[in-house]
Structure formats: structure tokens, C-alpha cells
N, C-alpha and C positions, 0 to 999 in steps of 0.2 A: 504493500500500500504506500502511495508517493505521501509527502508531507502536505500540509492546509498549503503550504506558501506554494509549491510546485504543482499541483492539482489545480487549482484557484490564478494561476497566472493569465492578464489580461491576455489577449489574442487579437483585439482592436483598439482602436484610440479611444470609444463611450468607455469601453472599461476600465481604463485606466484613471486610477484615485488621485486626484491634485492635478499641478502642471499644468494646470489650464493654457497656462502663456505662452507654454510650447508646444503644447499640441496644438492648438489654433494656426501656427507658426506651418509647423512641418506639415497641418492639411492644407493649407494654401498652396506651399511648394508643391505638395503634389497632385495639386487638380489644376494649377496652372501647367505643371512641367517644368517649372523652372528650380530645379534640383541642384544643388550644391554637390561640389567634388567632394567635400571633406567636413564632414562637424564635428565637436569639442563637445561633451555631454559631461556636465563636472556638477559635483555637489556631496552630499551625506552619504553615506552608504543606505543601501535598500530604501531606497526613494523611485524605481524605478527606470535608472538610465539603462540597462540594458536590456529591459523588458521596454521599455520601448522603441532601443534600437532594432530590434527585433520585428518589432510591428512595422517600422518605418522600411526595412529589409525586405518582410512580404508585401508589405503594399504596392512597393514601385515597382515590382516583380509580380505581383498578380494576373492572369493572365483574364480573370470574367469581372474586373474592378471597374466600376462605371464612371465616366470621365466627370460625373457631376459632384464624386463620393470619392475619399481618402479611405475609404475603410476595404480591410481587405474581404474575400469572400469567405475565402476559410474552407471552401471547396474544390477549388480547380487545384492539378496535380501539381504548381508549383506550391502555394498555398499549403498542400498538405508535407512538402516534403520539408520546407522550411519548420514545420510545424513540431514535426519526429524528428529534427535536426539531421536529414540526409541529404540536405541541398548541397552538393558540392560548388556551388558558386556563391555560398555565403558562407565568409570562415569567420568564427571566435577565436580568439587566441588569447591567450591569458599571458601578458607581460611582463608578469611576476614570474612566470618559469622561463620566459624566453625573450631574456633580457639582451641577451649579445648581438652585435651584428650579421654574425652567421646566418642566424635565426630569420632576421627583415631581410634578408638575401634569399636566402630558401623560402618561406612562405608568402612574403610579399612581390618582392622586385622580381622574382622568376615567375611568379602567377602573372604577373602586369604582360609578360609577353603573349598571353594565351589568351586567347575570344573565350567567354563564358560559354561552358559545356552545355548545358539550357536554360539556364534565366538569360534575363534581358541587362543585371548585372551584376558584376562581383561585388559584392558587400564584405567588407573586411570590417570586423566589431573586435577594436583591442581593447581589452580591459585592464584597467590600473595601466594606462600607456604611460606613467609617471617614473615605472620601473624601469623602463630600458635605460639600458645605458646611453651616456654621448655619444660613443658611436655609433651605437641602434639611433637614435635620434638624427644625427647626422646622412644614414644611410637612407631614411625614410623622407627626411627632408623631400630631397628631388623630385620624390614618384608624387609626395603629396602636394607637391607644386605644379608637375604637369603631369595628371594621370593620363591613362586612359580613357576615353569616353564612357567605357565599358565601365570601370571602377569608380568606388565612392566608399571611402573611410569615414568610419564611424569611432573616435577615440573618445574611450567611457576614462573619467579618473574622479578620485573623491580628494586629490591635492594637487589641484591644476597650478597652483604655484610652482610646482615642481614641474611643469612641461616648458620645455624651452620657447621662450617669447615669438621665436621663428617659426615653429610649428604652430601656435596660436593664433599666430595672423594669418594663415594660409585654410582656418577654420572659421566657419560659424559656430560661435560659440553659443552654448542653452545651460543656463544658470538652475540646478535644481535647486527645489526646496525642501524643506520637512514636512510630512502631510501632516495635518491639523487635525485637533484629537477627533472633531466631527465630521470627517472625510473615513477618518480609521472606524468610527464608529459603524458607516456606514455599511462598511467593506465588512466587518465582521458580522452583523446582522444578515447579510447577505448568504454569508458563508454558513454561519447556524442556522439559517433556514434552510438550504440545500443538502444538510448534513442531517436534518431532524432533531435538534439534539436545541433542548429548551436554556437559556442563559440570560440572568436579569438585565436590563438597559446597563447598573449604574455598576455590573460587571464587566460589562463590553470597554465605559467606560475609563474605569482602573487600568486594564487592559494596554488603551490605549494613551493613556498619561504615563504607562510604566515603560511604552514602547515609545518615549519622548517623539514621536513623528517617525518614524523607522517602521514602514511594515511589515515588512520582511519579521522584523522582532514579535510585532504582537499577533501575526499569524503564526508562527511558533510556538508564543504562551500561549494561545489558545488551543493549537491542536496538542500541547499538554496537560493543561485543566481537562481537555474531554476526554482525555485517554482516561484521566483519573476518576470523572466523575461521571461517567457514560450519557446517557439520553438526559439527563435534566441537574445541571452544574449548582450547587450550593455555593454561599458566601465562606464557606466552613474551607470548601475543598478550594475555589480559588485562593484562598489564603495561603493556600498548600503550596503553590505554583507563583504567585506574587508577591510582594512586600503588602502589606493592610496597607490603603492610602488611608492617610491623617488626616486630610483634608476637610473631611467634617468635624472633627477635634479643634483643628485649628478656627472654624466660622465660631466654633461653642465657645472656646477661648476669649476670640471677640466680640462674641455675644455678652460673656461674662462682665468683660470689660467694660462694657456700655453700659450696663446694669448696675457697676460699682460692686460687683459680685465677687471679692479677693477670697473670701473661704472655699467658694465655690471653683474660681480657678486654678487654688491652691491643689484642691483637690484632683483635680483635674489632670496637671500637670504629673502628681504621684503617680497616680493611677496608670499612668500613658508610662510611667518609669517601672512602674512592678509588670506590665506588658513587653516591656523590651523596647521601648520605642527611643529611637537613637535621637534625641533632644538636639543635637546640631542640625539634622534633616529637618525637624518641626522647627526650629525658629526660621530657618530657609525657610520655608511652604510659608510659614506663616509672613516671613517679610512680601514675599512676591503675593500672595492673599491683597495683603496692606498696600504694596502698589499697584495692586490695579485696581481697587480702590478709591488710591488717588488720581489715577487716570479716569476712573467714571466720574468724581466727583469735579473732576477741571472740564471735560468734553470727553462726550460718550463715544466719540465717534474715534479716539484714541485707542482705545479697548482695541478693536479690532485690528487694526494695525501693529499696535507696540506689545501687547500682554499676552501672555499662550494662556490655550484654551482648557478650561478646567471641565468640561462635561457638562449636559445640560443642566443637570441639577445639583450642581457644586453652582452653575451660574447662576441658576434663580436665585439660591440660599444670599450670592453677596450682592446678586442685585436688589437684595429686600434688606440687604443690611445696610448697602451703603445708603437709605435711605433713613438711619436712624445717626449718622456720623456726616461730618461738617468736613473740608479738607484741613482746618486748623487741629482736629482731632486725630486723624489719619497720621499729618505728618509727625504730629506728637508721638505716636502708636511706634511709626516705624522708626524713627529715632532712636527711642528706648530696645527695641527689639535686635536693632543693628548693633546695638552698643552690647548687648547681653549676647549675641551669637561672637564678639569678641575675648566677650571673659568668660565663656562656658568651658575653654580651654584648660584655663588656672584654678577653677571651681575646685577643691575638696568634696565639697558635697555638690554634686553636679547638678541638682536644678537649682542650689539654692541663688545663682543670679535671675534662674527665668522668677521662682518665687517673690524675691526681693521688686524684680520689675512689677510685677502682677500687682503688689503692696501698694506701692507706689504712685502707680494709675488709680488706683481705687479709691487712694486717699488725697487723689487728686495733688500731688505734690509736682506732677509738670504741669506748672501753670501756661496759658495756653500765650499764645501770643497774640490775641485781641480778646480779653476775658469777658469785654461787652456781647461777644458773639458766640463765647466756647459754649455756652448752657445753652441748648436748644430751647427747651419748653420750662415750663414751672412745674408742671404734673408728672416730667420724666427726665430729669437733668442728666445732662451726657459730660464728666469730667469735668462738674462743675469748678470755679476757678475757687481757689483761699477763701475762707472765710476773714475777711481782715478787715478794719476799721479804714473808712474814707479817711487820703492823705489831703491834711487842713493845709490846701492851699487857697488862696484868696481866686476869687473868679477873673479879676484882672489880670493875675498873672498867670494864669494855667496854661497860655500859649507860648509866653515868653520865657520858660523853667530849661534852663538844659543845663550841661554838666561844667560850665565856669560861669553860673548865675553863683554870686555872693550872699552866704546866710549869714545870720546872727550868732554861729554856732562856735564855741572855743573848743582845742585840744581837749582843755579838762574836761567839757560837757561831755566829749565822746566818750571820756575816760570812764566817769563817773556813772554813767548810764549801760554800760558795758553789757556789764552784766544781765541785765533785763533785755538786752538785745539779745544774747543766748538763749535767755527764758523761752522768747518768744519763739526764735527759731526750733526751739526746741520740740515746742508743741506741733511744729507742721511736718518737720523732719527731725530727726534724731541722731541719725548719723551726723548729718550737717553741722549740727553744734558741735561733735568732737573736733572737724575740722577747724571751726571759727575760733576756737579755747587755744587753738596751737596756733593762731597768726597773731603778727601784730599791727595795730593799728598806727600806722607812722605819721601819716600827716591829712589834714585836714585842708584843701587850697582851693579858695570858691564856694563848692558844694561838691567835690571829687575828694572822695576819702581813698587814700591810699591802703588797700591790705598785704602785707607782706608776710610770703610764705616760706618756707626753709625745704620744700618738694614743689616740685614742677605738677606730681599729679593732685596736688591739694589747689595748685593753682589753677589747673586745665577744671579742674571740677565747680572751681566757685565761680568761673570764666562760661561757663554752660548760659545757654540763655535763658531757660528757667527755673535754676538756681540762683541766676543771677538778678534774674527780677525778683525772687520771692525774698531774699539779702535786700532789696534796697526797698521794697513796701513794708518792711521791717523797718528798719531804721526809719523810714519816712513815719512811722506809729512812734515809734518811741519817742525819737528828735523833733515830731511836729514838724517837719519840714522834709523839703527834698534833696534827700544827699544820694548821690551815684558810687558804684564802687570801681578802683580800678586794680588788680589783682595782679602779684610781681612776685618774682622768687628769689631769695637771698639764703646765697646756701651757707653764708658765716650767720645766718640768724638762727641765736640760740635761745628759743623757746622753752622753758620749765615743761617737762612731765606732768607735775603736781599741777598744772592750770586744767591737764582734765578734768580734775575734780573737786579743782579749788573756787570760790566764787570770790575770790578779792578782785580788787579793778586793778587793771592793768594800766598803766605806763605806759603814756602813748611814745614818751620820749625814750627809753630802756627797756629792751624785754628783760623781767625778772630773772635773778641767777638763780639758781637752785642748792640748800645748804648742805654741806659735805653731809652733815648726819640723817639727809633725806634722802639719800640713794636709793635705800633697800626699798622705803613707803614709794618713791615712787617706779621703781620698776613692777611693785607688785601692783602699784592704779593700774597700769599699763597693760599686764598682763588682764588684769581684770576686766579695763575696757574693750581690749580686740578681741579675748577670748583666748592669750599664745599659753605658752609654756616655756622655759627655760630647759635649755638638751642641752646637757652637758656634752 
């Protein structure tokens, strides 16, 4: 018994899934007559360049093909021989074993002298023509410059990079693509129906998102799912045969998210861990989820051009989601998600960065970046912004505030209030205050408070843009005014230990020394705060 992909291979140009743009192409050429010496078929693997060189092969050679119609018969005896592959005037060669020039000396350049045995003509299909050598290239040069009438090269390769620019331009070149996952769907439907054999739509599918656009691939996995699960295919036994797609994991996730639901995504993410679910693949699916997303949410009409297709009913699910998310939401979403598929590497406890994010959103701590617009509705608030107290600026100057407007405000005010600036940060983020305890506050100049850091990544953190807003609508409560911050790293700045957990005011002028006889108290704050140990 032949395989789904070998059984099922087109025979005509209607049959053939995708390409549109080159089939249209190569039917024109030949219901005009006007046929090309030589074409360049280059793309993906199992996209169909050689199954349609093939078609292209019998059709010009057909001998009952109607001059109105590209399509071949499929019954007259050239038609049938091309078909069993015993056309002697149409050769395959595979250029991966007959890379040398010997080789385009014997099967090409010595054919070129001989009239086709009975077609009307020699069709030469190399595949991978990327393998021969410079000589093999150079030897082939001439003949695909001036053939024969009789002859027409068909050079299939999936790294046309690698074919010499001189054989390129003596070809018409056809750019394949990947077929899209509802071209593959189709093809597969077609195929379980001719087979008998019953398999759910959102099977078909998985199927074909697992065969990233490769058919060749997902008529494979399917004619081994049915080996396994004979006339009528469970989700149990394609599991057998496929990875589980996540992808409805990942819509729940950001359903979760919408809903401000962190226990619930918390859970979630476990669950998907005690399953085996490799967490670097889900924050993937889930970023590209989130962009297209943000492509629906800028112009719909972007989707179909720039985002791969997730199936139809993976589509409906975010075409009803993204109708509860804002693009100031989305970008927040992917932001945080890109940043956590960076640190899931360093993780000890490997979800605990997807957790930590999940926390985060929920508790609404990436404030949004037009907070007048993050909250959709009153009755379903979508990552709602800070709860914080209007900054008491006066109505006249709200337009004229920026970051060398002059306030009323002294070093020691910053000093002395210090503290209650922590308080407050404390209450929205938690982490954040341990970073804010270890900077210091150096100068005051306008309304741009200088924070100076002793690490680069305490600095890149408070540098974030909304960390960095929720730092200065803080201070703007405390100070009654509008102070901005600007965030610098000083690696001879040495910050006390003991301000983790100390609440005295800090010295805007001197960061605090630390007393010889407070070593041990504070390497053990220390340990206390990150959670370390000391290893000897």
C-alpha cells in the first residue's frame, strides 16, 4: 500500500493546494504556446515544486489536451506513461547523487543531441540543482543557454541562493510558498473522505499547524494517526502521533488575564507543567497569539497578510477576544511575555517568571500608557490602571509641566519624605521597593530627581516605562507636585545592606556606611530578602 502523500498526489493544476500565482502563470504559457527553455522552481521543501513540475511535463506533452485548457487528460498514452514514470523523454535526476560533471555530460549534454523518442519534448526535472558542483554548473551553463527546441529544464531547489546567478538569469524563476493551514485543511478533508475513515475538523487542524505549511509533512501524520486509530480517529490517539496544541491554553491564559483572574492563571500554568508542557513553546504561541492580536486590533486586513493561520476555530476564539482588549492592552500583554520567555532560561523554578508575570497583570502593576483609555467599561474593567490619588497640579499649568519646570521642592524634602515614598511603592509593587531602598537619591535640579544605582539591571528596571510612571505618580502623591525621574548607574556607589530593612531617611548628599559590627545582621537581611543561602 503506497503512503497518503504518494496515493493523493495532484495529477492537474485544480489539484494542486496553494500557488495560485504560479499556476495561473505556467497555464497561460501553455495555452498561449509560448513556453520557456528553462525554469527555476525554488522554495520550502514539500510545497509542491516537483509535483508540479511534473504536471507542467505532461501537459505540454499531452497529446488529447484542448488548446482552450492547461490541464492535462490523464488518458492519452503519453499522459499515462509520464504518469507510471516510463516516459523516456522526461528525466528526474536527483542532484544530490549526481553532483559531478561527468554526470550533466552523460544524462544531459548527450540527450541534447537526440530528437525525443515520443513526446513532443525532453523535460529534464533536477532536483536540489543546488548540489552540483561548479563544474556540473558550468557544464550545464551552455545547453541551458541555447537548448534545443526539443528541450526544456525544469531546476527544482529549496536554496536557490546557492545556484549560480548565471544559471538564474537564463531561468524563469517561481517563488514557492508554505500552504496555509486552510489550504492543508482542505486537502486533508478530502483525503478522509476518500479513505472512509471519520477525523474531527479541529484534528485536521492541529495536523496542519504541526505541518507548519509542508504537506508533504501533514499527509504523513495523518496517514499515521489512521494507521493507529483505524475508521474513526480520537483526540486521545492523535495525541499519540502529535505534540497537544496549546493553543487553546494559551486564548484561556488571556482570557484569564482580562478577567484579572491570577489564581486562576496561576493554576493554569501548573497544570500545563504537571502535563509536560515545555513552557518556552507556550510563551512562543502565546507571544505570536498577542500579535496578531495586535494586528487585528491596528487593521484587520493585516491578519491576513503578516500572521499564520491558526484554524478556524482557534480564529473565532481571538477574534471574540480581541474584542474585549484595547491595542494599549495587547502591547502591555506582549511586552511582559517577551520579557518572561527571556528569563524562563535562568528560572530555578521554571514557571515561576510566567507566574510572577500572571501576578503582575492582574494586579494591574503595568500601568498602561494612556490610563484614561486602559479601562474599557465600568461593569468589566480590563487592567485597570493604579488606584492613586489625583496629582495636585493647578489647571493653568497642566500643559506647561515637563521635566526642567522648577518646584518649591528642597534636597531635604526629598530626604525626609523618603520613606513614605517606599510605603507607597510598596503597596502596588513589592519587589520595587527593595530596588528603591538600595538607590540613592542624589540631586534634585528643576523637577528631575536624579536616582543613582550601583547595577545596570536595577537601572534598566526602574528605566521600564511603566515602572517608571508608577515611580513618578508616587512621588507626584507624596511631594504634591510633579517630579520626573532620571535613572544612572554608579558602580563606586556604596549603598548599606541594612536600608533593606531599615526605615531611617536617607542622605541625599552621602549614601550611608554601614558599621563594622553590622556585617553578620546584615548579610542575614539579605539572605532573608532574596531568599539565598550562604555555600561554603
Amino acid at each position: 500500500m503506497s503512503t497518503l502523500y504518494r496515493k493523493y498526489r495532484p495529477q492537474n493544476f485544480a489539484q494542486m493546494v496553494g500557488q495560485n500565482h504560479i499556476k495561473v502563470t505556467l497555464e497561460q504559457e501553455i495555452k498561449s504556446g509560448k513556453i520557456a527553455h528553462a525554469y527555476l522552481f525554488c522554495g520550502p521543501r514539500a510545497v509542491g515544486k516537483t509535483t508540479l513540475a511534473r504536471i507542467f511535463a505532461k501537459s505540454i506533452n499531452c497529446e488529447k489536451r484542448k488548446e482552450t485548457s492547461a490541464e492535462p487528460c490523464d488518458e492519452c498514452s503519453s499522459c499515462k506513461e509520464i504518469i507510471q514514470g516510463r516516459a523516456l523523454d522526461v528525466y528526474e535526476i536527483d542532484a544530490a547523487s549526481n553532483t559531478g560533471v561527468d554526470n550533466v555530460r552523460e544524462n544531459i549534454i548527450a540527450s541534447a543531441r537526440v530528437t525525443p523518442a515520443r513526446l513532443k519534448y525532453k523535460v529534464f526535472i533536477i532536483d536540489e540543482v543546488h548540489m552540483l558542483s561548479t563544474a556540473a554548473f558550468n557544464a550545464l551553463l551552455k545547453i541551458i543557454e541555447e537548448p534545443p527546441a526539443f528541450m526544456i529544464f525544469i531546476l527544482c531547489t529549496t536554496e536557490a541562493h546557492k545556484v549560480p546567478l548565471t544559471i538564474i538569469s537564463r531561468c524563469q524563476r517561481f517563488d514557492f510558498k508554505r500552504i496555509s493551514v486552510n489550504d492543508v485543511v482542505k486537502k486533508l478533508t478530502y483525503i478522509v473522505q476518500a479513505e472512509g475513515v471519520k477525523v474531527e475538523k479541529n484534528i485536521l487542524e492541529a495536523i496542519a499547524r504541526h505541518a507548519d505549511g509542508h504537506m508533504r509533512d501533514a499527509e504523513s501524520t495523518l496517514g499515521q494517526i489512521i494507521a493507529i486509530g483505524g475508521s474513526a480517529i480520537t483526540q486521545a490517539e492523535a495525541d499519540l502521533v502529535i505534540p497537544r496544541s496549546d493553543l487553546n491554553e494559551v486564548l484561556n491564559l488571556v482570557g484569564l488575564l482580562v478577567k484579572k483572574d491570577a489564581a486562576g492563571g496561576i493554576r493554569l500554568i501548573n497544570q500545563l507543567m504537571d502535563e509536560g508542557v515545555d513552557l518556552k513553546i507556550f510563551v512562543r504561541d502565546t507571544v505570536e497569539i498577542l500579535r496578531k492580536l495586535m494586528l487585528i486590533k491596528i487593521n484587520p486586513s493585516l491578519v491576513t497578510k503578516l500572521a499564520l493561520e491558526m484554524g478556524e476555530q482557534i480564529e473565532l476564539k481571538i477574534n471574540q477576544l480581541a474584542q474585549d482588549l484595547n491595542v494599549e492592552q495587547v502591547l502591555a500583554l506582549m511586552e511582559k511575555f517577551i520579557k518572561v520567555s527571556n528569563e524562563l532560561k535562568a528560572d530555578f523554578i521554571k514557571q515561576l517568571s510566567l507566574e510572577m508575570a500572571i501576578v503582575e497583570i492582574c494586579t494591574a502593576a503595568l500601568a498602561p500608557k494612556n490610563p484614561a483609555t486602559f479601562g474599557r467599561t465600568a461593569t468589566a474593567p480590563k487592567f485597570a490602571p493604579l488606584r492613586t490619588a489625583p496629582v495636585l497640579v493647578k489647571p493653568s499649568e497642566e500643559k506647561t509641566v515637563s521635566a526642567n519646570t522648577a518646584i518649591n521642592i528642597t534636597n531635604e524634602v526629598i530626604s525626609e519624605k523618603w520613606n513614605e515614598v517606599l510605603a507607597k511603592i510598596k503597596q502596588y509593587n513589592h519587589s520595587l521597593s527593595f530596588i528603591l531602598r538600595v538607590c540613592q537619591p542624589r540631586n534634585l535640579a528643576g523637577n528631575q530627581l536624579c536616582l543613582a544605582f550601583k547595577y545596570k539591571f536595577h537601572r534598566d528596571r526602574v528605566s521600564e516605562t511603566s515602572i517608571k510612571s508608577l515611580i513618578e505618580k508616587t512621588l507626584n502623591q507624596v511631594y504634591e507636585a510633579p517630579i520626573f525621574i532620571e535613572a544612572v548607574v554608579d558602580e563606586n556607589l556604596e549603598v548599606a545592606a541594612a536600608k533593606l530593612v531599615s526605615d531611617e531617611p536617607i542622605d541625599l548628599k552621602k549614601a550611608p556606611e554601614p558599621a563594622q559590627g553590622q556585617q553578620g545582621n546584615m548579610i542575614d537581611n539579605l539572605l532573608k530578602t532574596f531568599g539565598g543561602k550562604v555555600v561554603g
